[in-house]
C-alpha positions in Angstrom: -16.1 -25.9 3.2 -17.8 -23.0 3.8 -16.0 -19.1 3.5 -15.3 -18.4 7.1 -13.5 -21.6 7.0 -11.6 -21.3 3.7 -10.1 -18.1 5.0 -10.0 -19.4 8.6 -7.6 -21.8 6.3 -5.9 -19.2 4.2 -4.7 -17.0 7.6 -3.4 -20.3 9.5 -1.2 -20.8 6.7 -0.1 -17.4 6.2 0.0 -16.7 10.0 3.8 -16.1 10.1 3.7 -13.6 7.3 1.8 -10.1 7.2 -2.0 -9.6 6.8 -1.8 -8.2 3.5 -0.6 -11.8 2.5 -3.8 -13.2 3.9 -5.9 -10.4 2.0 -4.5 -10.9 -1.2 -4.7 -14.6 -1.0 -9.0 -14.0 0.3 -9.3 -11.6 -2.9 -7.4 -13.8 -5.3 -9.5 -17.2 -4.5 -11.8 -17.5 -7.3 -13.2 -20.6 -4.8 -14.3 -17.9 -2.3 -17.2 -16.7 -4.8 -20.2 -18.3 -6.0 -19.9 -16.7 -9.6 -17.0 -16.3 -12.0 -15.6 -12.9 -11.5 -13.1 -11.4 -13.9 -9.9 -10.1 -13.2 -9.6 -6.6 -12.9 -6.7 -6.4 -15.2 -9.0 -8.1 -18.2 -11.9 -5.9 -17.4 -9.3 -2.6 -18.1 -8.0 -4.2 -21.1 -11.7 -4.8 -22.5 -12.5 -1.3 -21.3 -9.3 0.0 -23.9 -6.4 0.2 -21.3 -4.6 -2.4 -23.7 -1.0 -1.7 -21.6 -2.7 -0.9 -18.4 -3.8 2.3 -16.4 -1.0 5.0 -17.1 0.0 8.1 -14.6 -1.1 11.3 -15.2 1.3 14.3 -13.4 1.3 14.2 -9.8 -1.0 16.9 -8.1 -1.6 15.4 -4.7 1.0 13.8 -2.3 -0.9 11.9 0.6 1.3 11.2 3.1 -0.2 8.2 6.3 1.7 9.8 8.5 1.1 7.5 11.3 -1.9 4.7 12.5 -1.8 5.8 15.7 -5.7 6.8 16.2 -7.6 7.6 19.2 -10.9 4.9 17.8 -11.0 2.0 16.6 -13.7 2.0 13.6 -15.4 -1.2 12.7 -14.7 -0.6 9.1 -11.2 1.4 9.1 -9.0 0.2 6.3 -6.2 1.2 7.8 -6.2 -0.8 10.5 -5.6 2.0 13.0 -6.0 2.3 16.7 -4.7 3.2 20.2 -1.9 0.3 19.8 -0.2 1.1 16.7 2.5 3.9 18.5 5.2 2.2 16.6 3.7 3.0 13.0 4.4 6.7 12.8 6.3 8.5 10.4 9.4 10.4 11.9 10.9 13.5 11.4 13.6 12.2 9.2 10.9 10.9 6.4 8.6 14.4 6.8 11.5 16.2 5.7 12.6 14.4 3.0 8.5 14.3 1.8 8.9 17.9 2.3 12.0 18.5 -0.2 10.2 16.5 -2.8 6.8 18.8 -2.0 8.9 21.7 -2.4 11.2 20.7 -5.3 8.2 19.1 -7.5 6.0 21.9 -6.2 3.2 19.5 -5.6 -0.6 21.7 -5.4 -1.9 19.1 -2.5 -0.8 17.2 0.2 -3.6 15.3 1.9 -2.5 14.4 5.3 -4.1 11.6 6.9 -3.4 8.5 9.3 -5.1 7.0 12.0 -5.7 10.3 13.4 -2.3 12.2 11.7 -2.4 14.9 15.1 -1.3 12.4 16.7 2.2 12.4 15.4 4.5 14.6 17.3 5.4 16.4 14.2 2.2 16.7 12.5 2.1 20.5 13.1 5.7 21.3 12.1 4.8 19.6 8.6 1.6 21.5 8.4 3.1 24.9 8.6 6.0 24.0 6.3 3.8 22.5 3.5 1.2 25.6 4.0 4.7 28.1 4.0 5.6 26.1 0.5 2.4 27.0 -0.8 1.1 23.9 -1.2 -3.0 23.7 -0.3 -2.8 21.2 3.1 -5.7 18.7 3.5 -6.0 17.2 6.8 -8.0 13.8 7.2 -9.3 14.7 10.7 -11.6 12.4 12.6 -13.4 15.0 14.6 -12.9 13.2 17.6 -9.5 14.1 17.9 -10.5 17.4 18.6 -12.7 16.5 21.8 -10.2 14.2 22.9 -7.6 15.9 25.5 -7.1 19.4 26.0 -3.7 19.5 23.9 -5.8 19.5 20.8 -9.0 21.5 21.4 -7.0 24.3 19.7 -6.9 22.6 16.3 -9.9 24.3 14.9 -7.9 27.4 15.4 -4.2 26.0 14.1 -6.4 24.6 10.7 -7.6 28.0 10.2 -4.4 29.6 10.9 -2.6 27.4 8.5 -5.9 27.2 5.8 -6.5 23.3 6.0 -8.9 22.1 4.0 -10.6 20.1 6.7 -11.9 16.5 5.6 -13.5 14.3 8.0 -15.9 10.9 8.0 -19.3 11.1 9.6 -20.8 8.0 8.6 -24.9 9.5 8.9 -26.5 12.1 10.7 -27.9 9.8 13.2 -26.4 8.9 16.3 -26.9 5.4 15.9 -26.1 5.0 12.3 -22.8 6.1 13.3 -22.2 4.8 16.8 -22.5 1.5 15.7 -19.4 2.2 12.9 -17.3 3.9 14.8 -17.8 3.6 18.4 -19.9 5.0 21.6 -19.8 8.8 22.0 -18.5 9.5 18.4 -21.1 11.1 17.2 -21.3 13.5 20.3 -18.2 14.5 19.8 -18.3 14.5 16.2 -21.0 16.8 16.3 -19.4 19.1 19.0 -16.1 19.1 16.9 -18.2 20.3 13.6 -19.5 23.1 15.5 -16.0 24.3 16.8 -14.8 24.1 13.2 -18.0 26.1 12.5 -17.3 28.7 15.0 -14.2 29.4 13.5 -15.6 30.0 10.0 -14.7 26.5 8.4 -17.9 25.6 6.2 -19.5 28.8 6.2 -19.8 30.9 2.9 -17.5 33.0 1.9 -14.5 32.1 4.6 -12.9 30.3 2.1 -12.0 27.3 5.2 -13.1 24.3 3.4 -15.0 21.7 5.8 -16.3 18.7 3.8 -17.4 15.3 5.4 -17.2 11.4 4.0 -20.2 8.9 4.0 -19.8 5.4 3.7 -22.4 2.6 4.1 -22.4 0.7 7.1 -23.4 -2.9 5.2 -22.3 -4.3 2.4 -23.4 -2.2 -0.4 -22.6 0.6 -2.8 -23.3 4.4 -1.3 -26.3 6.3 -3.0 -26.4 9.3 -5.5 -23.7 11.6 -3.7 -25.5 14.9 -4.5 -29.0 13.6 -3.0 -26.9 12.2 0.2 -25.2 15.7 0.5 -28.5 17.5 0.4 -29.9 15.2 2.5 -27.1 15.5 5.4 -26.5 19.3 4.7 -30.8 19.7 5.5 -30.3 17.4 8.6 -27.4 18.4 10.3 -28.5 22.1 9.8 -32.0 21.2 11.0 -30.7 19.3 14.3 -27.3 20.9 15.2 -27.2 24.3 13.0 -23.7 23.2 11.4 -22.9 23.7 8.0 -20.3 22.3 5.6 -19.4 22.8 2.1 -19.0 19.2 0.4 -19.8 15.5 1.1 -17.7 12.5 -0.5 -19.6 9.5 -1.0 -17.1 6.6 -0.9 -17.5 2.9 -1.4 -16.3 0.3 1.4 -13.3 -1.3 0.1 -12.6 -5.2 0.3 -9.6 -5.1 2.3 -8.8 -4.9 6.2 -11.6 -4.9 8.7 -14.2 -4.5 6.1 -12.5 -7.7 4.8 -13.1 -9.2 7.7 -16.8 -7.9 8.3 -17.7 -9.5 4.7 -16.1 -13.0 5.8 -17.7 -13.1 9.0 -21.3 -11.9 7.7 -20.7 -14.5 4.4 -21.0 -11.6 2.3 -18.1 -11.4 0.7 -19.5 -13.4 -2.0 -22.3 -10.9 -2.9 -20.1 -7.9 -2.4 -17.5 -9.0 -4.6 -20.0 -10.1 -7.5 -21.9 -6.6 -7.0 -18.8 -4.5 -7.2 -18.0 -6.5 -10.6 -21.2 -6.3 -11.9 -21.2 -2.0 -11.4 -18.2 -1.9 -13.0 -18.1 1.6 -15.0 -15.5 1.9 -17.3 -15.7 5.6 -17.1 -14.7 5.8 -14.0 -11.0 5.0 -15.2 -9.9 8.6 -16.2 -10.5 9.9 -13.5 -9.0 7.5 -10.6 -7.2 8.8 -7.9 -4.3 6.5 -8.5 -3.3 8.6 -11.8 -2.5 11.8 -9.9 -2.5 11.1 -6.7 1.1 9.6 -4.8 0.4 7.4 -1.5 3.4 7.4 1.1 3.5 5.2 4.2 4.6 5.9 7.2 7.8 4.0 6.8 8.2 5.8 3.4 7.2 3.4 0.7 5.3 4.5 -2.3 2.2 3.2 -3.4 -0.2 4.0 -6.3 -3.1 5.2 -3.4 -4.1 4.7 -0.1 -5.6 1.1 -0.6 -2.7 -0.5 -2.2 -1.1 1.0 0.6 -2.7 -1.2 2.8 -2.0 -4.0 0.9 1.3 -3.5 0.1 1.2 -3.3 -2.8 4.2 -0.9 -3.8 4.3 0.7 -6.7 6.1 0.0 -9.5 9.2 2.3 -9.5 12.8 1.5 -8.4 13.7 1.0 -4.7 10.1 1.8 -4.3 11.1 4.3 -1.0 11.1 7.5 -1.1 14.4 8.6 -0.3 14.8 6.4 -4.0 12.0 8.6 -5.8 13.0 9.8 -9.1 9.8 11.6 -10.9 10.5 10.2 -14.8 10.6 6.6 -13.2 7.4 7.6 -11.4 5.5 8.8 -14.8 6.8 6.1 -16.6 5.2 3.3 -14.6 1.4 1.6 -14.7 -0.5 1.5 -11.9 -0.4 -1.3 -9.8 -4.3 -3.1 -9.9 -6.2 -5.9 -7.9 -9.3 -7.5 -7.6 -10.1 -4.8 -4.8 -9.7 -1.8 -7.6 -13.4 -3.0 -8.3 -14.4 -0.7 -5.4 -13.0 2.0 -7.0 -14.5 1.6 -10.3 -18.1 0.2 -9.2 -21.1 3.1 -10.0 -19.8 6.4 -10.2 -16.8 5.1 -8.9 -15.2 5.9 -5.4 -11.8 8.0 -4.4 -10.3 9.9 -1.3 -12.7 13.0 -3.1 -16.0 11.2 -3.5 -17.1 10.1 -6.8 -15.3 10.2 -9.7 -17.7 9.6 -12.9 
């Protein structure tokens, strides 16, 4: 039996529970890969984390505030889209993520969805987090800013509020990233970069921080991040005059639709075995999962935005955050999987780029 039907298999029988049963069960058959491939868990252990990957103090509180999402990207491992209006974070849950910002006075909270300006209380949250003095990062998709007239002012309200704005552009080419994320994205993306422009963000010496994330379109580890940010910063500057100040290089994780793309290419195999084989034990220090706190946007706590997806709550009583108490928190190991592998492969992979 080949691998699209072994899953085919695997998502029949767990059709009446969630998807994240199904991906766990894809990335825990050892019958779905050609070559033995360790468990994650052993490969830490042999790397020195006897007792597992420990917490370090939290600096950055990412909040998915919602997968509502005006796209549909072929490789978004959230899953988000135009359907999901039911998955967003309400008021209730903002402001109890916004006693703990304030109480614990967190540096960062990364903001991201789907396309988090789409929640109805997205700029409330904003200002109150920016008023607490906490540095605001804002996931944006650039589209959103093209996409009704309600929002073309959010180059204006990021600067206002001094977002650090990150958002994915998949290549300078139009079809490079067309065929990732959808027709007349990179039109848009492009238009949206120069209205951040316009208002200052990426230019020297305004202090608005604008930085983009690459990821492959295949199945393959990203190249060296400082050539690719050279590379972009030369092209987009050449082609469309826009500027930005950093580019994140981040590895395609095994879960969601890039799950799915691997099955239905029959490369989950390779890309599995290659993400093994790059594992880089220094990338363990400096994982975002140590410092970094991933809420849904039902409130559960999870070790980082992948687990998230998965599931896979951390390991802390009543695991919600109306439950959170911060010695439990520091006192727990990180929850791992096969897909931590992504993370770890090269000069590893996080929400900020590279991490060796």
């Amino acid at each position: 039996m080949g691998i699209k039907q072994k899953t085919k298999s695997l998502k029949s029988r767990g059709s009446n529970l969630s998807d994240s049963f199904y991906q766990l069960q894809v990335l825990s058959d050892k019958q779905l890969v050609d070559t033995e491939i360790p468990k994650f868990a052993n490969r830490i252990k042999e790397a020195g984390w006897d007792k597992g990957i420990d917490p370090i103090p939290v600096e950055i509180f990412q909040i998915n505030i919602g997968k509502l999402c005006n796209q549909t990207c072929a490789h978004c491992h959230v899953d988000a889209g135009p359907d999901k209006k039911e998955e967003n974070m309400d008021r209730a849950t903002l402001e109890t993520c916004l006693s703990i910002i304030k109480a614990h006075k967190i540096p960062k909270v990364d903001i991201t969805g789907g396309a988090p300006e789409m929640n109805a209380h997205f700029r409330w949250f904003v200002e109150e987090c920016y008023k607490a003095g906490s540095t605001v990062m804002v996931r944006c998709n650039l589209t959103i800013i093209r996409a009704n007239k309600k929002y073309y002012d959010l180059p204006e309200f990021f600067k206002k509020n001094k977002v650090h704005v990150i958002s994915s552009l998949p290549y300078f080419s139009q079809s490079r990233t067309d065929s990732q994320r959808g027709d007349g994205v990179f039109e848009d993306s492009i238009t949206a970069l120069q209205e951040l422009n316009k208002v200052g963000y990426g230019i020297e010496g305004t202090g608005l921080l604008l930085d983009l994330v690459h990821n492959p379109s295949g199945a393959y580890l990203p190249g060296p991040q400082e050539e690719l940010e050279a590379e972009f910063k030369r092209q987009l500057k050449r082609k469309f005059d826009i500027d930005f100040n950093n580019l994140f290089a981040i590895t395609n994780i095994p879960i969601s639709r890039f799950l799915d793309y691997l099955i239905e290419t029959d490369n989950y195999a390779s890309y599995m075995d290659e993400l093994s084989m790059a594992f880089n034990p220094s990338t363990l220090d400096g994982l975002m999962c140590r410092n970094t706190l991933s809420i849904s946007w039902d409130g559960y706590i999870h070790d980082c935005d992948f687990n998230q997806m998965l599931e896979l709550r951390s390991a802390v009583k009543g695991q919600h955050i109306n439950d959170l108490n911060m010695e439990d928190l520091m006192s727990r190991k990180i929850v791992t999987n096969q897909h931590c592998y992504g993370c770890t492969a090269g000069a590893g992979s996080s929400c900020g780029g590279t991490v060796a």
